[in-house]
Structure formats: C-alpha cells, structure tokens
C-alpha positions in Angstrom: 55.5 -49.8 19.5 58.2 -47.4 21.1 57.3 -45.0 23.7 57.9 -41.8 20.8 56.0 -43.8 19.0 53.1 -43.9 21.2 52.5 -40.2 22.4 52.8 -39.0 18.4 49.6 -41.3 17.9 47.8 -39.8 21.6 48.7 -36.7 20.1 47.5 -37.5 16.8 44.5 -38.5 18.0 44.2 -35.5 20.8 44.9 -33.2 17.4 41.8 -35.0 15.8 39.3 -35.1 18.8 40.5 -30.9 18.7 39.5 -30.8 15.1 36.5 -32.4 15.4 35.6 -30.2 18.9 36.3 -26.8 16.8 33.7 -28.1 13.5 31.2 -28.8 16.2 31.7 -25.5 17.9 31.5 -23.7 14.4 28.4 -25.5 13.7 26.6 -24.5 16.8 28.3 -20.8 16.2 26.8 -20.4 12.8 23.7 -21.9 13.9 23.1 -19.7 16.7 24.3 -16.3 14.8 21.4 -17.4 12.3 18.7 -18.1 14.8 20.0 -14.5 16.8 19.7 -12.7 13.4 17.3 -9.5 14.4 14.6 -8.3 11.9 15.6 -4.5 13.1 18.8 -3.9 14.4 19.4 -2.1 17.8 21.7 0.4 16.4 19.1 1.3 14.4 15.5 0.7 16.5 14.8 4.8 16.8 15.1 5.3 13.0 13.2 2.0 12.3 10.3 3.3 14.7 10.2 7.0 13.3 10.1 5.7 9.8 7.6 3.2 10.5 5.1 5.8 11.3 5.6 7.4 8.1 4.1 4.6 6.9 1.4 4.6 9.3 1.0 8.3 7.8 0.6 7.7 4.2 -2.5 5.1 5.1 -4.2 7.5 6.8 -4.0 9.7 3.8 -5.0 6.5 1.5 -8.1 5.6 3.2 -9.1 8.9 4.3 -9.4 9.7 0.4 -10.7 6.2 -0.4 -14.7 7.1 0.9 -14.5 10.3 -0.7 -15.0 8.7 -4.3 -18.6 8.0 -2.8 -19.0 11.1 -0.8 -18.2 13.4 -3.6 -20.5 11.6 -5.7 -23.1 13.0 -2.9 -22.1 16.4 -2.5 -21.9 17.4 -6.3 -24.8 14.5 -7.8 -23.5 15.8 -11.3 -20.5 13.7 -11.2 -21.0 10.7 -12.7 -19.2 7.0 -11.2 -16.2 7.8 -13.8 -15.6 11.4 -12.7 -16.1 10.8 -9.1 -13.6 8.3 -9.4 -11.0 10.7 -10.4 -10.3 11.1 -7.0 -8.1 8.0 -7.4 -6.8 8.9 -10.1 -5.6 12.0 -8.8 -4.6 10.9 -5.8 -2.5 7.6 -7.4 -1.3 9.7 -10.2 1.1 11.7 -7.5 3.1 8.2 -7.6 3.6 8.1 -11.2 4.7 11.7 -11.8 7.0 11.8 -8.8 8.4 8.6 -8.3 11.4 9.1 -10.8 12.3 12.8 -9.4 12.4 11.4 -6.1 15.1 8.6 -6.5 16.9 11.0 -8.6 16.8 13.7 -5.9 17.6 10.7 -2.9 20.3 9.8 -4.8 22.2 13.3 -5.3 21.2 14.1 -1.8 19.8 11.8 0.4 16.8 9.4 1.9 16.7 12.0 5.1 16.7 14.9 2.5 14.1 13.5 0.2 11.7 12.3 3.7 12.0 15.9 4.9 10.8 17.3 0.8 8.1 14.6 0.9 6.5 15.8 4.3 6.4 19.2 3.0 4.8 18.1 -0.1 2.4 16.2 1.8 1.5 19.1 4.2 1.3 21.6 1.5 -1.6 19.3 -0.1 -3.7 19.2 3.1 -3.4 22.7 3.6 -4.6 23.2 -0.2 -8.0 21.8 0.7 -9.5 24.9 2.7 -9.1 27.5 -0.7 -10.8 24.3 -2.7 -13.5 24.5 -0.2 -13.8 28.0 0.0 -13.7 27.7 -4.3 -16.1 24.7 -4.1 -13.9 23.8 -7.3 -13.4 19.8 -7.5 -10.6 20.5 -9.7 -9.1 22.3 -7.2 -9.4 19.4 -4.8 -8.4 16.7 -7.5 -5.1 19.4 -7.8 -4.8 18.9 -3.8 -4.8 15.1 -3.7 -2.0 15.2 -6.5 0.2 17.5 -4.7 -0.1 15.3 -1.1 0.6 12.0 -3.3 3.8 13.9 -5.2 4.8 13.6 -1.2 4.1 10.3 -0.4 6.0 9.2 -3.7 9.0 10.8 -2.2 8.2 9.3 1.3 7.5 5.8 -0.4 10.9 6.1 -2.4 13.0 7.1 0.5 11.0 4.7 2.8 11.1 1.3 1.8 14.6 0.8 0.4 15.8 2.8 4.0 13.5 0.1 6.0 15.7 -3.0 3.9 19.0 -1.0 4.6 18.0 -1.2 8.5 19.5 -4.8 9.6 20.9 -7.3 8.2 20.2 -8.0 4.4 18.8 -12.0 4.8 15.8 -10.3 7.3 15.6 -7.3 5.0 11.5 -8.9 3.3 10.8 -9.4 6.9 11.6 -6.2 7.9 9.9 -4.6 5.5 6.8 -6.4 6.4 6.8 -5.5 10.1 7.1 -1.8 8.8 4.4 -2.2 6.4 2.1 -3.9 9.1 1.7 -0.5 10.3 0.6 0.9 7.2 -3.2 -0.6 7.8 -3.1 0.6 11.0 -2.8 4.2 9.3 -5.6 3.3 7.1 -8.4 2.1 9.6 -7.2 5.5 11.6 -8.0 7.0 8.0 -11.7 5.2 7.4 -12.0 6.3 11.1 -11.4 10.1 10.3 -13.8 9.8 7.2 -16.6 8.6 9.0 -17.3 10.4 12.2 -15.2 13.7 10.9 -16.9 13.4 7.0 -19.2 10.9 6.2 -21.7 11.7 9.2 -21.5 15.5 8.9 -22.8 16.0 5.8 -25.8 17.0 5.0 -26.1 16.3 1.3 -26.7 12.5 2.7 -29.7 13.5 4.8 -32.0 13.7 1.8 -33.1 11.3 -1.1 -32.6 11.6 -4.3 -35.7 13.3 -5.0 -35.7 15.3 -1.7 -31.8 16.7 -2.9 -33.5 18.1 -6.3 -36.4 19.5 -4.8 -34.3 22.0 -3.0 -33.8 25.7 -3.8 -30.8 26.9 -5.4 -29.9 28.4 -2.2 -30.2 25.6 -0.4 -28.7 23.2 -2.1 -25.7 26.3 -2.5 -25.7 26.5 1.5 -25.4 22.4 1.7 -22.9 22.3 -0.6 -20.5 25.0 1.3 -21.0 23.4 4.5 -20.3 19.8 2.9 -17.2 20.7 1.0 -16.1 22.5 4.4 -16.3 19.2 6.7 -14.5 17.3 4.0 -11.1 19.9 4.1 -10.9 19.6 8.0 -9.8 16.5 8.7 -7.0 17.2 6.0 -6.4 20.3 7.0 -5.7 18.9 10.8 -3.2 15.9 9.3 -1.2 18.8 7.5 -0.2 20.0 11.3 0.7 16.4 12.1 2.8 15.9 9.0 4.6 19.4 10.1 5.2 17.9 13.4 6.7 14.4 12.3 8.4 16.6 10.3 10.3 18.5 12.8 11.3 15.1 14.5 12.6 13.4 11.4 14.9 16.6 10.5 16.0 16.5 14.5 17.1 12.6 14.0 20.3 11.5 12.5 20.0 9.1 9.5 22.2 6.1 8.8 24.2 6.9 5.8 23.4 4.4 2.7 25.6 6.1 -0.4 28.1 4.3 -1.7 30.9 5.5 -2.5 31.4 4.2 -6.4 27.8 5.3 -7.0 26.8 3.6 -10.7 25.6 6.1 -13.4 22.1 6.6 -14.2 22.5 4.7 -17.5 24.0 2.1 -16.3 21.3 2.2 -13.4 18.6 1.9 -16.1 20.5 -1.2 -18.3 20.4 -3.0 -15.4 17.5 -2.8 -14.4 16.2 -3.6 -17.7 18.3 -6.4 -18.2 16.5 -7.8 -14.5 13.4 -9.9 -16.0 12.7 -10.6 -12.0 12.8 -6.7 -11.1 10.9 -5.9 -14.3 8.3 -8.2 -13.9 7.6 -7.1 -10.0 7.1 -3.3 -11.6 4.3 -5.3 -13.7 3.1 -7.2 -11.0 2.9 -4.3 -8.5 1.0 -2.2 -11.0 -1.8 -5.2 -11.1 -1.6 -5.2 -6.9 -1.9 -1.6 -6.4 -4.8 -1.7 -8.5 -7.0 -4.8 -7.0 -6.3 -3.2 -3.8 -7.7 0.8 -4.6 -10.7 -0.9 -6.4 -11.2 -2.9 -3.6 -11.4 -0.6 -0.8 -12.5 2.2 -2.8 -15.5 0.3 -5.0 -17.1 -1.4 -1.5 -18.9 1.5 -0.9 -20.8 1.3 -3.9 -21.3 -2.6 -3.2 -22.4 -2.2 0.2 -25.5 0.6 -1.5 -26.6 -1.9 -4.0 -26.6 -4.6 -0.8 -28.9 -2.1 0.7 -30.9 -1.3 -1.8 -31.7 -4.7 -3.2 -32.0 -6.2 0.2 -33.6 -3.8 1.9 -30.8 -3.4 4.7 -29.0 -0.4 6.7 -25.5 -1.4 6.2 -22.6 1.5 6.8 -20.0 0.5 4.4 -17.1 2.3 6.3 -17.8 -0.4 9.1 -17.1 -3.3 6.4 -14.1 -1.2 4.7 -12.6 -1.0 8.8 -13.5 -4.9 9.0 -11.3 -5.4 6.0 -8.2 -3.2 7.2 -8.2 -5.4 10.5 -8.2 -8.5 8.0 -5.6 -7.3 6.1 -3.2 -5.9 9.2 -4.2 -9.4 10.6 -2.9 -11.2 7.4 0.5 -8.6 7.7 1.3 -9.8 10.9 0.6 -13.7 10.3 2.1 -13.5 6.7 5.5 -12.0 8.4 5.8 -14.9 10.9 5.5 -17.6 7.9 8.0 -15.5 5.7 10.4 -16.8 8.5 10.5 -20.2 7.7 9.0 -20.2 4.1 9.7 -18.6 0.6 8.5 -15.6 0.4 7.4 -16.0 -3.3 5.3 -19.1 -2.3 3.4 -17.4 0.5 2.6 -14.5 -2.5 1.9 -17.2 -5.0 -0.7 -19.0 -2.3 -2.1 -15.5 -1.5 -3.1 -14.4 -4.8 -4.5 -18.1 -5.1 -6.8 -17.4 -2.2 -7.8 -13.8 -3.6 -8.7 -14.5 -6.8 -11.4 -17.0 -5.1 -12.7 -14.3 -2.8 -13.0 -12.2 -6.0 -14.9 -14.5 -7.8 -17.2 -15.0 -4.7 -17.9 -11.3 -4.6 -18.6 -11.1 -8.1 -20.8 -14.1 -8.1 -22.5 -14.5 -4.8 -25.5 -12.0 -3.8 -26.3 -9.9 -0.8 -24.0 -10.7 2.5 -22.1 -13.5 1.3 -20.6 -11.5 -1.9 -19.9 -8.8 0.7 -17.6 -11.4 3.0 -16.2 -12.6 0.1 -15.0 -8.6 -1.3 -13.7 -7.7 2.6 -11.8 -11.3 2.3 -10.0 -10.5 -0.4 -8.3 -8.1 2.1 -6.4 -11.1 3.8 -4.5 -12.1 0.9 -3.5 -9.0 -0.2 -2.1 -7.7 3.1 1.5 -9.1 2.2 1.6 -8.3 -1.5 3.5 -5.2 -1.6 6.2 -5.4 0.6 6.6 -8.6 -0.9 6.7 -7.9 -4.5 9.3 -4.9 -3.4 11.8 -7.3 -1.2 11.2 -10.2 -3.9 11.8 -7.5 -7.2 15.2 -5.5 -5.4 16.8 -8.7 -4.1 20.4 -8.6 -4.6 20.4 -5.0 -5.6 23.1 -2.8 -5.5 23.1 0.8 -6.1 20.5 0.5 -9.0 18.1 -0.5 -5.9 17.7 3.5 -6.0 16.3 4.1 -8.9 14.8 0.2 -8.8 12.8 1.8 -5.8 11.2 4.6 -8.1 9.9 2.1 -10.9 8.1 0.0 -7.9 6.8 3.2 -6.3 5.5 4.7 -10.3 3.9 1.1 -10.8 1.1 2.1 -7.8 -0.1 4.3 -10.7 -2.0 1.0 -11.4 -4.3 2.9 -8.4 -5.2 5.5 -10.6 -5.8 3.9 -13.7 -7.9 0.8 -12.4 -10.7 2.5 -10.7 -11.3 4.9 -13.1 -11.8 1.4 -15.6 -14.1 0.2 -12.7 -15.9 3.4 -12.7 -16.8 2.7 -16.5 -18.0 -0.5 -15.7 -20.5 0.8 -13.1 -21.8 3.6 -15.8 -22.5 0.8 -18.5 -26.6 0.9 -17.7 -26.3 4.1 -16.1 -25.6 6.3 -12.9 -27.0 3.6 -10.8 -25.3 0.2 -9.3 -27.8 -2.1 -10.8 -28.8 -1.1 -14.2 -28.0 -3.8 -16.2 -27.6 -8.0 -14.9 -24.5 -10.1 -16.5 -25.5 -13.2 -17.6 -29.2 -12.6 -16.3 -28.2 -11.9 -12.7 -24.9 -10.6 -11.4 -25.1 -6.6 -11.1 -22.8 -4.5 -12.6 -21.6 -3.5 -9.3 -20.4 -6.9 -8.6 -19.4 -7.7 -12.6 -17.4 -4.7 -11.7 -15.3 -7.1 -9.6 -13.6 -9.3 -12.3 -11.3 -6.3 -12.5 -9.5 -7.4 -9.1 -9.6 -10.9 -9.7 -7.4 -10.5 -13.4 -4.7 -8.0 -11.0 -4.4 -10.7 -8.7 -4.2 -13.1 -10.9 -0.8 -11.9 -12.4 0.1 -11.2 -8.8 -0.3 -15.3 -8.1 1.8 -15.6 -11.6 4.6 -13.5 -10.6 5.1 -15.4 -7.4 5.1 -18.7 -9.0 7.7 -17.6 -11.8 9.8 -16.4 -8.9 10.2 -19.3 -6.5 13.8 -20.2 -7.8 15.1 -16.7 -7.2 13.8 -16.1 -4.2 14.7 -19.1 -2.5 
C-alpha cells in the first residue's frame, strides 16, 4: 500500500469515527432537550401563575355554592330535594348558555379581553346576591348564580386553551394539570367560606323540624332575613376579590395566540364534527362534570341519613373538605404519572377505580358507604384536564371554538343533580323513604347516577389509547 494510499484510508476512517462522534452527540442532544422540556415556560411563568389563580377562583365559587343545595333546603323548608337542587342547575347552566359567545368573542378579540369580560360577569353575580337577600326571592338568587357562571364560562374558555398555549405543546396535558391542581385548592377555600361564614350562622338549623313550624310568622319572617343575609356575604366579599384580580390581569400583558389565517367558523364547526375523538370527549366531559356536582353536592344529604340512621353527629362539610384534599392529592400524583404514562390509560384506570368507590357508596351502610362516596374523589381529580388535553390534541385554530363545546358539556352539572334530586323525592321529602332491593336507601340508590357518568368516562379513555399515545 502506497503512502497516498495509506493517509486516504486514516482519513477515511478519521471521517467515520467523526460521523459516528456527531450521531452520538445528536443523540445525547435530543435526549437531553427532551428530558429539559419545562411544563411552564419561563417567558411565560407570571402569566401562568396569574391565570392559575383564576382557576383557584372559579372553585371557590363551585364549592361555596355546592352546600347551599342543603342550606336552602333549610332556610325555605318548602322547597322540595328537586327545587333546592336548582341551585346546580342554575349555577351549571351559566356554562351552557355562555360557553359558545365566549369563544366567539375570544376569537374576534382576545383570551385577555374575554378574562377581563368574565371577571366582570363574575363580580356582577356576587354583587346581585345582597338585592336577592333584601327580596328573600330564590329566583332572584337562582338568577345570581347564572350570571357568576355566564363568567366563569368565559374564564373557563379563555383559561384552559391559554394554560396549553403556555410551553411547549408535548407538556401542554401536564401543564394543564399543574394549573388545574389549584382548582381544589379554590374549592376547599370555598367549603371553608360555607361553613364558618354560612352553614354555622344560621339560625334556621338551630331548631327541629317541629320546633321550625311551631314558630310565629314573625319569627320564622325574622330567621329567614337574617339567614338569607349570612348567605349573600361571603359572595358579596369574593365580588371585591374578583375586581381586584381583575385590575391585575388588565395591568399584565398577554402572550398573543391568533393566527394569522384564522379558519372560518364553518369550517371550525366541520371539523370538529368530523373529530370522533373531540366529539366523544364533549360526551365524556358532560358524564364527568356530572358525577363530580352530584358527588360533592348530594354528600350532604348522605352524611344526614348517616346521622339519622346511626345515631351520629357528623358535619358533612368536614367530609366534603376530606374529599377536595383527596382529590388535589390525586391532581398532583396523577400529573407526575402523566409524565411517563398515557394519559388516556391513567383516565381509563381512574374511572375504573371510581365506578368501584361508587358502587361501595351505594351499597355499603353507615361509615364505610361514606369512605367509599369521599373516595370517589381520588379518581376523578384528573378527569377534566384530561379529557380537555386528550379531546383538543392536535388542534389548530378550531381548538377555539373546540374549547367552548368542552366548557358547554359541564352543563352535565346542571342536568344531573337535578335527576339525583328526583331520585331522593321518590318516597318523599326525606333521605330514607323507601329501601331498594329491601335495604339500600334512596339516598345511597341515588348514587348509581355517578357510577354510569364515570363509567363512560373509563370508556372514553380506553377508546382513546391509540390517539393519545
């Protein structure tokens, strides 16, 4: 071999090893960017923290409103289980009605824009409960919960998509977990509020049933005032914080999401009807919405039959606040295995484990029906934010209006409890009137309701593990 000869094969072979050096360094490259892939990005951590407690704000309204199914039900005894539970309806009805104006108006003008509409909505609500106090009209405050829910539907809109558009797009479900861990963090502040603001300052439950209707028009007229009165103030005082919030959104600039060859509203609307995946998440997050509202607002109820059949002094906000620490501690723990695992298995497992906890509550008596009902709370806690990233994966600009068909489908919160509260008034106004099967109360029959939600829940994560992957 010649001497030429020899240095073109050294630097054939320098050329390989060179090659070879640069895949390796790639590899390590790629690998790294992936595992360095923050769920929030810095450019955007302020805007990410500010929105976050919007959704910290709109579970203090939730829960806050939940107990007063049950506490209306005390202060006006002519309401029976279906009317009181117009509450829900009213309040979950906001969604539907709004949810469609608010991408509409978020998509001519902008998320910022339609946060800034939704906190006046929301504020103007509040502020509506002191003339429906001074009225003592429950229309009036069934009007008031509508109006503050018209807001959060334009907070919810705006919110969620903004929270998947902050970061990169392959940590977008994680993201929107971490902001939506905050959300039952808002809603034990909101079980909080009803207790020691509402719940123990009325007076209407200071006397017994018979001890209420023995009292003179006056008195009961005098009860009643004061009643409805401690109910408006804790809204009243969350009105000022939404004004406040408020003033700091409009003061902080928002990224800009529009694109610039926005896609027409028709065409917005064929596609998204053409998406079985996105169409059958609107279905699915109609049934979640539901199980959760009956739930959280229904275990009041539970807990008075517990009482009264078991002879026991039980405050049911304490096991409604148990279950929001169960279900922020399922958020936080469901986030960290969405890291390494599909998130459509982790909702398909979930509504598994749910649908057991269901069936307990409906079929155990006394304490351990009562662990099983909080549970439930566990498996829920990553349901929404999953059935949101899962159904808008891949999305474009139809994400927009995408976003208001998930946000209407938490109408399923208005219709479902309303069904429960028809369950309850089978035998009559009481829990216990009449035994399924010779020995489960109507209370806890009431139950199966949540267990058939969550059962299409489990169903629309298994039919989505190959899309989600």
């Amino acid at each position: 071999m010649t001497q030429f000869e020899k240095t073109a094969v050294i630097s054939d072979e320098i050329h390989q090893q060179d090659v070879i050096n640069s895949m390796k360094f790639n590899t390590i490259k790629k690998k790294s960017l992936s595992q360095k892939i923050p769920v929030v990005s810095k450019e955007y951590l302020f805007q990410f923290v500010i929105i976050t407690v919007l959704f910290a704000l709109w579970g203090i309204a939730n829960d806050l409103t939940t107990p007063m199914v049950s506490t209306f039900k005390k202060v006006m005894p002519e309401l029976s289980n279906t009317q009181a539970s117009l509450v829900q309806f009213a309040f979950y009805f906001g969604y539907f009605f709004m949810a469609l104006p608010a991408a509409l108006f978020v998509r001519k003008f902008s998320y910022k824009s339609g946060i800034i509409l939704g906190l006046l909505l929301y504020a103007t609500g509040a502020f509506l409960f002191y003339p429906a106090a001074h009225y003592q009209s429950y229309t009036f405050f069934l009007v008031s919960l509508w109006v503050i829910t018209c807001g959060l539907a334009f907070l919810e809109t705006t919110s969620n998509p903004l929270i998947l558009f902050l970061g990169n797009k392959e940590t977008a479900t994680q993201r929107l977990n971490l902001a939506q861990a905050f959300n039952p963090v808002g809603a034990i502040t909101g079980l909080i509020m009803a207790q020691f603001l509402v719940i123990k300052e009325i007076k209407s439950d200071d006397y017994s049933a018979e001890a209420f209707k023995a009292l003179s028009s006056s008195e009961l007229a005098s009860i009643r005032e004061n009643d409805l009165g401690v109910i408006s103030i804790p809204y009243i005082g969350l009105g000022i914080f939404v004004l406040v919030i408020l003033v700091i959104i409009f003061l902080t600039k928002m990224p800009k999401t529009a694109h610039e060859d926005k896609m027409s509203i028709g065409e917005s609307f064929k596609k998204l009807w053409a998406n079985k995946n996105y169409k059958y998440g609107v279905l699915a997050q109609a049934f979640y919405v539901g199980a959760q509202i009956m739930c959280w607002t229904f275990i009041f109820q539970y807990v008075d039959n517990v009482n009264k059949t078991f002879g026991l002094e039980l405050t049911a906000t304490y096991y409604n606040i148990a279950a929001m620490i169960l279900f922020l501690s399922g958020r936080w723990i469901g986030t960290a295995i969405m890291k390494n695992t599909n998130p459509s298995k982790i909702l398909m497992v979930f509504g598994i484990g749910g649908i057991l906890c269901a069936l307990g509550a409906i079929v155990l008596q006394g304490m351990p029906g009562l662990i099983s009902l909080i549970s439930i709370s566990i498996f829920m806690s990553i349901m929404f934010p999953t059935i949101y990233g899962i159904a808008l994966k891949d999305m474009g600009d139809e994400a927009k209006i995408g976003s208001a068909g998930l946000v209407m489908a938490i109408v399923g919160g208005a219709l479902m409890p309303v069904l429960q509260g028809s369950i309850l008034d089978l035998g009559g106004p009481g829990f216990s009137d009449i035994k399924v099967f010779g020995y489960i109360p109507e209370v806890n029959f009431s139950f199966i309701l949540p267990l058939i939600c969550l059962a299409v829940v489990a169903w629309y994560g298994k039919t989505t593990l190959k899309f989600s992957k």
